[in-house]
N, C-alpha and C positions, 0 to 999 in steps of 0.2 A: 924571562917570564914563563910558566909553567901552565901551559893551556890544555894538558891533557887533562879528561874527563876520569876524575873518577870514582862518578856514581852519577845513576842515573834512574828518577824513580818511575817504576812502569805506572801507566796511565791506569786508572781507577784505583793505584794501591792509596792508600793513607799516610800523605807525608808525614802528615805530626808521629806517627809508630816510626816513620823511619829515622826522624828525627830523636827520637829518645823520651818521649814522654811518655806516661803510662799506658797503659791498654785505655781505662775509662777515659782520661785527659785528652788524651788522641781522638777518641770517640766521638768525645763533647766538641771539638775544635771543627775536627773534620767535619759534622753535621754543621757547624755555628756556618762554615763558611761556603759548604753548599746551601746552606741559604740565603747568605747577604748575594753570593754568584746568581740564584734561581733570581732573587727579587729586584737586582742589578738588570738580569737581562728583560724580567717582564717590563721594569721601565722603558730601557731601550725601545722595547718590540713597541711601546705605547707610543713615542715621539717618533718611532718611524712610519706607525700609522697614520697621525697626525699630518706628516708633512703627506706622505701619500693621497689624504683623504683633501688637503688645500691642491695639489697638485690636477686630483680628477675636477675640484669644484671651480678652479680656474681652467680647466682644459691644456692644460701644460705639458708641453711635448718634455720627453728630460734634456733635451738641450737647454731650453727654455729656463725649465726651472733651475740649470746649471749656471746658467748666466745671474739669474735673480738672487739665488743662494753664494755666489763664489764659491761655488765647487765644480769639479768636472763632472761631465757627464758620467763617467763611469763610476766617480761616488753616488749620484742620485740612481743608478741603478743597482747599488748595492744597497741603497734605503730601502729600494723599492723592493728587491729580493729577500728583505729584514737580513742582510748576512751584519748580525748588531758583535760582533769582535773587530770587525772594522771600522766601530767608532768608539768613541767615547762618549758619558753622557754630556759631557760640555758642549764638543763637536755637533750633536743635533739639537740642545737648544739653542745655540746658536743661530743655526739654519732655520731653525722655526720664528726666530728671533727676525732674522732676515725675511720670511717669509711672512712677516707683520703677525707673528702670534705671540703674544705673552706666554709662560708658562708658572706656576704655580704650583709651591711644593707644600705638602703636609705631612706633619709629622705626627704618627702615634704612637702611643705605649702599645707594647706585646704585654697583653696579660698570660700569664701560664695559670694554667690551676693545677696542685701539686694536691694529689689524695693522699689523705692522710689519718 
């Protein structure tokens, strides 16, 4: 099996250019998917509020709510710290799920307006 590396792309370049699509293609991709990444993480940061904000209004120590959640302690302190790459969004509606909250998803169209 052949485990050397070889290539590796530096952080902030544009995979899709190093991948072989065009300069625009690349362009368009690269931007499509720093934004599903930006609107990926404002969710997150949003369900970890959530659990955050049942946490204060129950007075819950994070052991506590580690026990109520089935998670460890030192997950609910990384809810608390929002470090949101340490979870998934399944992962905190779950916990919120646990933590007797419903959550509730919507969906909209992106309109673009294209001048013209």
């Amino acid at each position: 099996m052949d485990v050397e590396i070889a290539h590796v792309t530096p952080p902030g370049a544009n995979l899709f250019a190093e991948l072989g699509f065009t300069p625009e293609e690349a362009r368009q991709y690269h931007e499509e998917a720093r934004l599903h990444i930006k609107q990926a993480l404002a969710l997150k940061e949003q369900l970890m509020a959530e659990l955050v904000l049942w946490m204060e209004e129950h007075k819950l120590k994070q052991a506590e709510a580690a026990h109520i959640l089935h998670v460890t302690r030192p997950r609910v302190s990384d809810v608390v710290n929002k470090k949101t790459a340490k979870f998934t969004i399944d992962s905190l509606v779950e916990m919120l799920a646990r933590a007797g909250k419903s959550v509730s998803l919507e969906v909209r169209n992106h309109i673009t307006a294209k001048s013209g």
